[in-house]
Steps between C-alpha positions, in 0.01 A plus 500: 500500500768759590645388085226636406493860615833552327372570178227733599775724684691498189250599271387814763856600512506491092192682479563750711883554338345537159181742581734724585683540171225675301359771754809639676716753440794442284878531729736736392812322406656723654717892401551529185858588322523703160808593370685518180753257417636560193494621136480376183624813265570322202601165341647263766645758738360516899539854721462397859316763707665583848331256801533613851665300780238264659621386821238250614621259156839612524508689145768751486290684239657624158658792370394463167605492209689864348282722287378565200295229397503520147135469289495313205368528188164367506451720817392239725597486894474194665446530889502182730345586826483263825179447597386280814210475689263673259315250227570634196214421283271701196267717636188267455727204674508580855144408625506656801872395621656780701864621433344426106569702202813607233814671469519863333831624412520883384797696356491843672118509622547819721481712176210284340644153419721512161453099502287229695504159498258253651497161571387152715876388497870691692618573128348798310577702175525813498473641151632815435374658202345855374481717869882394515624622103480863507830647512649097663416580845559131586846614534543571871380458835149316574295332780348210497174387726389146606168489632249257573122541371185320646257385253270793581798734356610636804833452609591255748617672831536263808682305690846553315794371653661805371394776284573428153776748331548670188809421288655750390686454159700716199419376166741530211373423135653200338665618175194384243695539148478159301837369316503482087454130525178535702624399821542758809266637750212580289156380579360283283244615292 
């Protein structure tokens, strides 16, 4: 008879474990961390933003790597970002999760973004096109801003484990003249 009552208490346990899935609040996973990693300026070359020390992991942080970062042709910037804690997912995706939403990366936004890129993934491109070719001002220095958008549009405030920061960057323009033979730096048509 006692045999008997073992099943019963496991299927109370399982109900009550599983009826609590669909009508509770999501958990947090927990602060979030945006940053930029790295850029992608043109063909296989990497710029590695600076990183703080973080002495809880024992990172000795990052210099960086020396300026300019040179643009290619094509006038497409790769940036990496590091993104934890935060589900990065289309706008429609995120049924509800908190800490939900995608990455927005924009050259220079304090004086009405001259690029923006968007995306459900840490790699963006940033294409940098007619705002940028009056009179080259790609040439020079530029900020760039991670931020984090909720699927509502607003940006994604709380809880960071640090504020996210700006990169600061000088461009130079690659030289963009093709060679007689076709070859060179020139984007293709």
């Amino acid at each position: 008879m006692r045999l008997a009552r073992v099943p019963w208490i496991a299927v109370a346990v399982a109900t009550a474990a599983c009826s609590n899935g669909s009508s509770s609040t999501p958990i947090s996973p927990g602060n979030v961390v945006l940053e930029i990693t790295a850029l992608l300026p043109r063909n296989d070359e990497v710029w590695l933003a600076p990183r703080d020390p973080d002495p809880v992991s024992g990172d000795e942080g990052y210099p960086g790597d020396p300026e300019p970062v040179t643009i290619g042709c094509d006038l497409r910037l790769g940036v990496q970002a590091d993104v934890r804690n935060y589900y990065l997912r289309a706008p429609d995706g995120c049924s509800g999760t908190p800490q939900c939403g995608y990455l927005v990366v924009e050259l220079d936004p304090d004086q009405g973004p001259a690029a923006r890129a968007q995306g459900a993934a840490p790699n963006v491109v940033l294409t940098l096109t007619d705002p940028l070719a009056p009179g080259d001002p790609l040439v020079g220095p530029h900020v760039l801003r991670p931020r984090l958008v909720l699927p509502d549009g607003s940006t994604f405030s709380d809880p960071y484990a640090f504020t996210p920061k700006d990169v600061n960057v000088t461009f130079a323009a690659d030289s963009c003249e093709s060679e007689p033979n076709g070859a060179g730096g020139a984007p293709n048509p």
